[in-house]
C-alpha positions, 0 to 999 in steps of 0.5 A: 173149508175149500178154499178157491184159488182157481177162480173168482167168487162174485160177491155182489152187495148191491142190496146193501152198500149199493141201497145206500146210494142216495135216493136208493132205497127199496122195499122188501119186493123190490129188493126180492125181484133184484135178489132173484135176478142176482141168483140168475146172473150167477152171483156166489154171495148175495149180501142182502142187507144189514139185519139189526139197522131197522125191521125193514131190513131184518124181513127183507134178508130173511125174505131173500134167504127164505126165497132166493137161498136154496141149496143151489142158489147163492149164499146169502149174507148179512152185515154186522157191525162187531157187536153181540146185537149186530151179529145175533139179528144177523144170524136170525136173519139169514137162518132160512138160507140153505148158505148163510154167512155172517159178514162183520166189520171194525175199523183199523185205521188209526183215524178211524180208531182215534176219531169214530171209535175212540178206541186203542189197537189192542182194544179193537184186536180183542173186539175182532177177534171176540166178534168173529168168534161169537159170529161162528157159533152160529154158521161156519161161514164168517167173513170178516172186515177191517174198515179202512184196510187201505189206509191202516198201517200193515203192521197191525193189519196182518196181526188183525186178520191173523187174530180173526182167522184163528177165530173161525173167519173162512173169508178176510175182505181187505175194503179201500173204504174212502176209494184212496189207493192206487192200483199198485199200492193195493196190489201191494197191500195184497201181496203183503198180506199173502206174505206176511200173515201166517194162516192167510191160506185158511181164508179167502182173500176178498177186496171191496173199493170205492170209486172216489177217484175212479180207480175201483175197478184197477185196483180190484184187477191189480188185487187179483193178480196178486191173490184176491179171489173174492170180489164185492161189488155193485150193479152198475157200480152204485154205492155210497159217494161215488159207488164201488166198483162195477160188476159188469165191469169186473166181469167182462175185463177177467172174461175178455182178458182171459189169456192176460189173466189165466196165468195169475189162477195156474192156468194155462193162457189159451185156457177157454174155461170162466174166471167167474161163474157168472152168466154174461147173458144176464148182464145187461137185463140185471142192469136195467132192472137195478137202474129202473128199481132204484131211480138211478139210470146209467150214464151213456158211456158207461162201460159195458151196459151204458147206451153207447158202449156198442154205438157207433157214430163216426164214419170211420168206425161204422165203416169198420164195423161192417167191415168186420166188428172186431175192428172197434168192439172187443166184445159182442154185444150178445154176450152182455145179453143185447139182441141185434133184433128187438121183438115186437109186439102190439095192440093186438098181443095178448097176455100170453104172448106178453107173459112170455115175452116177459119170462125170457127177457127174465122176468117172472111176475105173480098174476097181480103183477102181470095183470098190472102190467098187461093194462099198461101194456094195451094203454101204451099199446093203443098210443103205440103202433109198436112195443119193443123188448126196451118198451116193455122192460119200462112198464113192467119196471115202472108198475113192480117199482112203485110206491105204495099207492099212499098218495094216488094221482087221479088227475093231472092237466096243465096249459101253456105256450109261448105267450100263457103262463103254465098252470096245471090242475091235479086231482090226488087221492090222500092216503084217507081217501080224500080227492084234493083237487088245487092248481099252480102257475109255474115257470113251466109246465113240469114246474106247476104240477109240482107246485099244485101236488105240493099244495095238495101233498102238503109234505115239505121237500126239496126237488134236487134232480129232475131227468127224462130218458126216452127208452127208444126212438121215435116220436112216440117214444116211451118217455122215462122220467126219474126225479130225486127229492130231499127232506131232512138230509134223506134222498128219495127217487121217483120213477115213471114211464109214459108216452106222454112227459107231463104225465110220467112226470107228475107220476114220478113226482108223486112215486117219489113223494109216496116213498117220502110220505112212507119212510116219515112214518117208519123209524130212521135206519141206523147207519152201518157206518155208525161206531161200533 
């Protein structure tokens, strides 16, 4: 195997770790659309899933594999856990990939050892070492994992990585899996396993992190100087707790810095070319759609994709900014894929211009789709004197991301004021195709809806978050309402966009329950993170 030393291997797990974010779940088109765009922003591995935790899962990554894995595309992966079942299902999965990989894990810490395992260090070296073995026969490229690496004594972790090298691993990800390393420790760690572990240079050396203590993306920087060349990461930064470490982020650091970071890869510091083989362009774009598909919407400071990372309030810095931008912006807002001018359609646009539109912001939708998301587009349109690239990204996201039309909202009005009690009266098609109709009082109007569809529903939940984001400015602005419901420990979101509030509100409500109602009916996943 060529083993890259001159650049960085984008591994990004967003469909895996990053769909177990709760309320993160997605169907088998979503994560298709999410998986296309992944392929064009440029990313080298797509970890589509865990194949053996439900039937779900194993068609979703055959699916990728099958669609997004040509020769010219990303590697697809799969997750096992160190076990002959595990890596089987994955290796079925992953087979219509012109690239597969088979990516298994076991833990290495002594806590996890003692506690979830309940295993010796010999027994889990013997494990290692099978398991990556019996994951080679059936592709050549096998990545391999010692869970808790940042919190394993490096004693035995150099034996470990050494032992599954010698078995057939092209790739070792060392992962801060609870996100408790600083950055020079687990620069240390890396350092120390170059140093330490005799075969090291027949594998890559990949890092995953959480972002526990908001470090991941340090720590991650830290590994690269000192000789990581893959890194996992999300989109956004969704994960598990408090998420992995951000792609965008990761990406734009090694691209601005360039000069800082040349020499860490042999290069020269006025080197222009890439650290990565990412498409920067594609950035923002593949965020929106992340946020849109799983419900979770990016925090206005967020780094690089958030609503203010090119935003510009105090006097001082506008003033500057016109002036000359590199005086408060160390990156141009083009490069993450922004435009300084959204394009404008209206009432009067037809499906072709719509069609268009919609392929250059990256979206290549079937004639189902399209026609779904025309009919938004000429309701909205005739509320709207104008649609912006931000407008028409909501409806299309909106109508690719909902559920299945289990529960059907036919009808939704409410009355209220300042001196009446909310009521609001809903019509719901069930999924026998019967028309309830019922109405609540609520301490709002929001809050009645959802004590009528409940009533009407009749399926037990918990609402745990409710938020509402307008997509642009203006009175008649796109109102984005996201909702998360609980039952059972599980979180589900709901995702709507409409001019109108209550509406998109009843509909994520109901979006969120179809998704409930629908995962009621399948058999639990199992958790990667079970022992093996």
């Amino acid at each position: 195997m060529n083993i890259r030393e001159d650049r960085i291997i984008i591994f990004d797990t967003t469909l895996r770790d990053g769909e177990q974010s709760p309320g993160a779940t997605l169907n088998i088109d979503e994560k298709l659309v999410i998986a296309k765009q992944l392929a064009r922003l440029g990313v080298d591995v797509i970890e589509a899933g865990f194949a053996f935790a439900s039937p779900g899962d194993f068609a979703a990554v055959s699916k990728i594999a099958q669609t997004v894995g040509t020769l010219d595309g990303p590697v697809i992966c799969s997750l096992a856990r160190a076990r002959h079942d595990d890596i089987k299902a994955a290796a079925e999965a992953i087979k219509p990939a012109a690239k597969g990989r088979i990516h298994t894990f076991i833990a290495t810490s002594d806590i996890h050892l003692e506690y979830k395992l309940k295993k010796t260090r010999s027994e889990v070296l013997a494990v290692a070492e099978e398991m990556v073995s019996f994951a080679k026969s059936f592709t050549n490229d096998v990545e391999f994992s010692p869970e808790d690496a940042g919190r394993s004594d490096p004693q035995f972790l150099y034996e470990v990585l050494e032992k599954v090298i010698n078995a057939g691993a092209t790739t070792v990800n060392i992962p801060d899996t609870v996100g408790y390393t600083t950055p020079s420790e687990f620069g240390a760690l890396i350092k120390g396993i170059k140093e330490n572990v005799p075969n090291i240079d027949k594998a890559i050396i990949s890092v995953h992190g959480h972002n526990d203590l908001g470090l991941a993306v340090a720590n991650f920087l830290e590994a690269v100087k000192n000789g990581a060349r893959q890194l996992e990461c999300t989109i956004n930064g969704i994960g598990e707790r408090a998420g992995n470490a951000a792609l965008e982020e990761l990406v734009m650091a090694l691209h601005v810095r360039r000069q800082y970071f040349n020499p860490f890869f042999g290069r020269p510091s006025d080197s222009e070319a890439p650290l990565t083989n990412i498409d920067t362009h594609q950035i923002y774009k593949t965020s929106r759609l992340v946020s849109s598909l799983t419900g979770m919407l990016v925090q206005p400071n967020k780094a690089i994709v958030g609503a203010n990372a090119f935003a510009h309030e105090s006097g001082i810095h506008q003033d500057g900014v016109l002036k000359n931008k590199l005086t408060y912006e160390i990156m141009d807002a083009q490069l993450i894929g922004l435009t300084q001018n959204q394009i404008v359609l209206g009432k009067h646009s037809g499906r072709n211009a719509v069609r268009t539109r919609l392929k250059e912001l990256g979206y290549e939708l079937s004639e189902t789709d399209l026609n779904r998301a025309f009919v938004r587009f000429k309701e909205v349109a005739d509320k709207k004197k104008e649609i912006t690239d931000w407008d028409l990204e909501a409806l299309v996201n909106d109508e690719i991301q909902q559920a299945a039309d289990l529960f059907k909202l036919e009808l939704v009005q409410v009355s209220c004021g300042d001196h009446a009690r909310p009521t609001a009266t809903i019509t719901l098609r069930n999924p026998d195709g019967q028309e309830l109709t019922d109405a609540a009082i609520g301490t709002g109007p929001v809050d009645a809806i959802y004590k009528a569809i409940n009533r009407v529903a009749n399926v037990p939940n918990q609402l745990i978050e409710f938020s509402v984001q307008s997509v642009t400015a203006g009175i008649d602005a796109l109102g984005e309402v996201t909702i998360r419901l609980q039952h059972e420990g599980r979180v589900f979101s709901g995702h709507a966009a409409n001019t109108d509030i209550i509406v998109a509100s009843a509909q994520a409500y109901v979006n969120a329950l179809n998704r409930l109602y629908a995962f009621n009916q399948q058999q639990q996943k199992i958790s990667p993170q079970l022992a093996s």
